[in-house]
Backbone bond lengths (Angstrom), bond angles and torsions (degrees), N, CA, C in turn:
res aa  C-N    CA-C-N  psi(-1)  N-CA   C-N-CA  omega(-1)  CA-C   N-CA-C  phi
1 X - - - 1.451 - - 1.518 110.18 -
2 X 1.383 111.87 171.39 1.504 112.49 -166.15 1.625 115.66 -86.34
3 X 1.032 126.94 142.67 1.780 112.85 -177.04 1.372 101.57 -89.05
4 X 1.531 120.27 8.24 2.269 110.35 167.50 1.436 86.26 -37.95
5 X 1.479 98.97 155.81 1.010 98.85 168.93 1.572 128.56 -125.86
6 X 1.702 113.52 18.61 1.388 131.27 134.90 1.972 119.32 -79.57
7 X 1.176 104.99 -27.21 1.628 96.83 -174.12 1.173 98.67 -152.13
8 X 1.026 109.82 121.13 1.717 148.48 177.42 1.086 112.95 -103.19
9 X 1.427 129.43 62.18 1.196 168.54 -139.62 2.035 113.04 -124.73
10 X 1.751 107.07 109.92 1.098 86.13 -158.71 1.870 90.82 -140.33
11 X 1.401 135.70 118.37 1.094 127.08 -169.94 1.988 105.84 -121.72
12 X 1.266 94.18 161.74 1.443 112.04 -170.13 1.896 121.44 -133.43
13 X 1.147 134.29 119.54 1.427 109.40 -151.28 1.971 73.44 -123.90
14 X 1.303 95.91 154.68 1.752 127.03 -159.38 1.217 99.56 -154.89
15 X 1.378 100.33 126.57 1.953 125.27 -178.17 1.473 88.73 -149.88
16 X 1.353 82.65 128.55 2.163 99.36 156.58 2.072 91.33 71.51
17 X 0.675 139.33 -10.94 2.146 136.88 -155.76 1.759 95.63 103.14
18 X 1.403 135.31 -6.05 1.401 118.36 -153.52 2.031 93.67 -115.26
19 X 1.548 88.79 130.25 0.866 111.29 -171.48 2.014 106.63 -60.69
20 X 1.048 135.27 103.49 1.725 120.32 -170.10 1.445 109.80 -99.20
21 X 1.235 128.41 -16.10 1.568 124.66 175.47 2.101 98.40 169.07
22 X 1.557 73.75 153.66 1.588 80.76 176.10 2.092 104.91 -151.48
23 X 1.350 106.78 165.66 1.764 102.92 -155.90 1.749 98.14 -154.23
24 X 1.045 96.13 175.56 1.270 86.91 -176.22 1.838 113.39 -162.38
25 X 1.440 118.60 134.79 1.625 113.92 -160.71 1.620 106.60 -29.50
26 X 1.442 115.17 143.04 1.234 120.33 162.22 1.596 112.30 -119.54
27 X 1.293 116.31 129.76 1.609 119.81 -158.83 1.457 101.82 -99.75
28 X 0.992 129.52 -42.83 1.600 112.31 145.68 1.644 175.34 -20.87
29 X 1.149 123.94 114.54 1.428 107.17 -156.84 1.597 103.60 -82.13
30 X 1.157 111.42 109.93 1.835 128.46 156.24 1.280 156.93 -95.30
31 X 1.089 133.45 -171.82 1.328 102.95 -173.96 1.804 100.79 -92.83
32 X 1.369 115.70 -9.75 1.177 128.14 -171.56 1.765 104.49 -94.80
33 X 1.374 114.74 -4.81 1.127 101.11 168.21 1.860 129.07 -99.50
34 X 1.248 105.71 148.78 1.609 107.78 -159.07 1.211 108.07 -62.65
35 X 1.277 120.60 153.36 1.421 140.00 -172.83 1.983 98.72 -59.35
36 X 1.309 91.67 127.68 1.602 103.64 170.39 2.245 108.04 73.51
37 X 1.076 80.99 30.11 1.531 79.96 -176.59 1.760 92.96 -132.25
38 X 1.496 98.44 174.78 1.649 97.30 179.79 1.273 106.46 -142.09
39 X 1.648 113.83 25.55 1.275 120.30 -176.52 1.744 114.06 -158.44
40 X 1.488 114.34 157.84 1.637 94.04 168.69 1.590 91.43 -115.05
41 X 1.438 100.07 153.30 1.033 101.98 177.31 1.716 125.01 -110.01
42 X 1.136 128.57 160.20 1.281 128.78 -125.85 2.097 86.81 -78.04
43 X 1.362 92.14 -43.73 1.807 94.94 -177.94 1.769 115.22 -42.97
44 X 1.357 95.70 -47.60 0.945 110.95 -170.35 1.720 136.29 -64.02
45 X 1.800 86.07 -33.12 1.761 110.38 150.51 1.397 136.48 -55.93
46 X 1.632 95.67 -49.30 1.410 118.22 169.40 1.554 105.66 -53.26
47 X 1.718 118.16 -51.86 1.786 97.06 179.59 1.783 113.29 -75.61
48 X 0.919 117.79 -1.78 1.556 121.68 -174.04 1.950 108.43 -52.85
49 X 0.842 145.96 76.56 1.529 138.06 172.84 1.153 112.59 138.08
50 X 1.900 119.97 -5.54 1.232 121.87 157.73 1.863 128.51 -80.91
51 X 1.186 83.30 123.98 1.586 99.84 -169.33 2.094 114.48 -59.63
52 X 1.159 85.83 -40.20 1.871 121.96 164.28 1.093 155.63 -144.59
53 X 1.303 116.08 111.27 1.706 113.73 -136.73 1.563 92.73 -115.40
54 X 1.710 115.90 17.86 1.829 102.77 -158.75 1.751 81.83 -91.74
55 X 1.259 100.49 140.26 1.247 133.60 170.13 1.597 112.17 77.34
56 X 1.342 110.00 40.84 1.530 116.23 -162.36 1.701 90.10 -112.45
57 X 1.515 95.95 143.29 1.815 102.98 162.54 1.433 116.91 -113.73
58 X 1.351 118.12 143.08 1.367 115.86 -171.76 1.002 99.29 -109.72
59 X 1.626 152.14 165.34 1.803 167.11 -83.98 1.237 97.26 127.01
60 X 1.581 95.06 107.24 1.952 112.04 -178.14 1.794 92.05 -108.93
61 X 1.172 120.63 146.66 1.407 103.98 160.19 1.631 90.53 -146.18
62 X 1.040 104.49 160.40 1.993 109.07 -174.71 2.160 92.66 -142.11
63 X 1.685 76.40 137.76 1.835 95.95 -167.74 1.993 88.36 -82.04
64 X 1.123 144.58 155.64 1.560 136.60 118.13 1.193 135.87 -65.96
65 X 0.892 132.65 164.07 1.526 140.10 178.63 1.814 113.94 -46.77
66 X 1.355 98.48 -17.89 2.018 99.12 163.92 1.518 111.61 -114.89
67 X 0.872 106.73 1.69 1.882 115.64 169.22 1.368 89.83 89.91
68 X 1.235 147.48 67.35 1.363 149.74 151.69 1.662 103.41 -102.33
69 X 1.284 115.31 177.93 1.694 127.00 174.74 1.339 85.78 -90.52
70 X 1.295 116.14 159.28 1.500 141.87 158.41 1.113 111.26 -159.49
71 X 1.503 116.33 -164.65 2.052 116.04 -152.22 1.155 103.82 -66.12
72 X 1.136 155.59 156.93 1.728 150.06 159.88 1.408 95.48 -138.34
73 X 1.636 124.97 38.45 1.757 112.82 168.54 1.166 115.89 -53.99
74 X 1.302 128.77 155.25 1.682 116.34 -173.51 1.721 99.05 -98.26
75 X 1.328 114.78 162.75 1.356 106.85 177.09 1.449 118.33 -80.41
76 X 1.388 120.82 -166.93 1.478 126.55 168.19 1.293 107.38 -65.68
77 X 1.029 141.33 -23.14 1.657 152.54 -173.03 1.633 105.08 -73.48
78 X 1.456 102.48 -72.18 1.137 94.24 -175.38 1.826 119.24 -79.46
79 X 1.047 101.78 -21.68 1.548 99.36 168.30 1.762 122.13 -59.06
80 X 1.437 90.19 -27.05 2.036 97.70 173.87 1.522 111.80 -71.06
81 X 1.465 105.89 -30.89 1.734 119.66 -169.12 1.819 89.73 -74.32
82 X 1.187 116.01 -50.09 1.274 106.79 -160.01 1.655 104.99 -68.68
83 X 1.300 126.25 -22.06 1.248 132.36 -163.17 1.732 101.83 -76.82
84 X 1.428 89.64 -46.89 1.413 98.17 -166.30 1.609 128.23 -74.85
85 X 1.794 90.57 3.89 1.381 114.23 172.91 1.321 128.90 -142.59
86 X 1.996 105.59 38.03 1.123 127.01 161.25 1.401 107.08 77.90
87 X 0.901 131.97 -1.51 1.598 119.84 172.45 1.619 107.23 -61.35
88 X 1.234 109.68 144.21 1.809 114.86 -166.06 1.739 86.15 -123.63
89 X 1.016 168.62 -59.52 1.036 153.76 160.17 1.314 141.95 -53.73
90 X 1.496 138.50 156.05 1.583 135.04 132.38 1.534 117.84 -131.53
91 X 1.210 91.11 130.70 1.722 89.05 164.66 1.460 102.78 -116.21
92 X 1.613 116.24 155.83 1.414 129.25 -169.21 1.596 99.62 -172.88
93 X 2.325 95.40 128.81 0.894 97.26 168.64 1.559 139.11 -78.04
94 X 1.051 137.70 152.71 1.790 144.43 -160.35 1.799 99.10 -101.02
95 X 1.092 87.96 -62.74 2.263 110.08 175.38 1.463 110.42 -162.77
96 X 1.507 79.33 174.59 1.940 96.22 -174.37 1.414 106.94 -24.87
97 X 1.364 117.14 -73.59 1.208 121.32 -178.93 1.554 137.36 -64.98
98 X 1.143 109.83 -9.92 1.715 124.27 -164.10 1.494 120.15 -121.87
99 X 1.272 120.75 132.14 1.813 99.97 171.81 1.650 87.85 -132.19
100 X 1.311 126.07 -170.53 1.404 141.91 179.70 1.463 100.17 -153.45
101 X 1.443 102.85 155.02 1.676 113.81 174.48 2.125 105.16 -141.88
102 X 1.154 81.38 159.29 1.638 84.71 -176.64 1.951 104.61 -140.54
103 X 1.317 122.44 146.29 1.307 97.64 169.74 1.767 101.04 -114.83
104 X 1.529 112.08 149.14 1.473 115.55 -139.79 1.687 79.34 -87.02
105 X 1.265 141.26 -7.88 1.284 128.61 158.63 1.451 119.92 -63.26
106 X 1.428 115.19 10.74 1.258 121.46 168.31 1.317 117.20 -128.11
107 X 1.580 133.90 17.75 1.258 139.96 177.42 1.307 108.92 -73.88
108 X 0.948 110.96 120.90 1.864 121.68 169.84 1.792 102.33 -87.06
109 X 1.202 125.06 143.59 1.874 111.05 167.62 0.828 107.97 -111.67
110 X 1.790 134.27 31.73 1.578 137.36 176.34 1.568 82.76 -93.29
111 X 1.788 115.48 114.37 1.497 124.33 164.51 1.522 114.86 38.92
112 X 2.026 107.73 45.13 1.375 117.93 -175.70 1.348 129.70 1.50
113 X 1.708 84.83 84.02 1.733 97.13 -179.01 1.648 92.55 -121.44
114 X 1.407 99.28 173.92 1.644 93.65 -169.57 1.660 99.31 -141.30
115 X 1.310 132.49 135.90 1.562 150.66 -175.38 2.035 100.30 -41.75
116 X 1.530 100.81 -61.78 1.172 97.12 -176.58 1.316 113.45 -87.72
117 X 1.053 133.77 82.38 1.103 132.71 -167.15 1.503 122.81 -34.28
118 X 1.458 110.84 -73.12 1.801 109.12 168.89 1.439 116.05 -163.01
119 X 1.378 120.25 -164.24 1.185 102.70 -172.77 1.658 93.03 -145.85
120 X 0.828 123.56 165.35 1.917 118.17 -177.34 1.515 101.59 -107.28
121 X 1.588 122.25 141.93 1.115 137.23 161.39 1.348 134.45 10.31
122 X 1.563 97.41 -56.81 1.216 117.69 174.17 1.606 108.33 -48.05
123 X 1.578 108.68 -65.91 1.209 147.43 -119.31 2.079 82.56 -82.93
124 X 1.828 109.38 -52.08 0.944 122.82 -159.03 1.611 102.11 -65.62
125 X 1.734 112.66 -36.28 1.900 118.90 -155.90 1.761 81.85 -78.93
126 X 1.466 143.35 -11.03 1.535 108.90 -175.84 1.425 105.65 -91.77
């Protein structure tokens, strides 16, 4: 997980069951970080060195301040990066108990809401 030390932010990208790269928030300004931002973000690491990401799902999970899961939705930023490089899934945890998934062929950008709304835990591990 990431040492930011507001978001502990940690993503993993999955094609075919095979794990292809995973990254994690960087709180720093770099040369690798995107214009007008002041951070990389962990999704965004995770696609960094993949050659092909079409039909790939990415797994955000974010630590809290007691090491529990909490929300890790990705923003409009990184949800455009992932689109624009074929990823067809996200899953992201909500809390301890809960995650949600969306597929970005269903992102609306009217006040980033999405058609399928989500799916529960259960629904996401089969």
């Amino acid at each position: 997980m990431s040492d930011h030390h507001r978001f502990r932010l940690g993503a993993v990208v999955v094609k075919s069951g095979r794990v292809l790269s995973h990254g994690v928030n960087v709180a720093k300004k770099s040369p690798e970080t995107p214009p007008h931002r002041e951070s990389v973000h962990a999704e965004v690491n995770a696609m960094r060195g993949v050659s092909n990401l079409d039909g790939a799902t990415i797994y955000v999970a974010r630590l809290d301040s007691f090491d529990g899961l909490a929300l890790a939705k990705p923003c409009e930023y990184c949800i455009s990066h992932m689109k624009e490089n074929g990823v067809t899934r996200v899953v992201f945890s909500v809390s301890e108990n809960d995650a949600e998934s969306f597929y970005l062929d269903s992102v609306s950008w009217k006040g980033y809401r999405y058609k399928n709304a989500s799916q529960s835990a259960k629904e996401v591990s089969k």
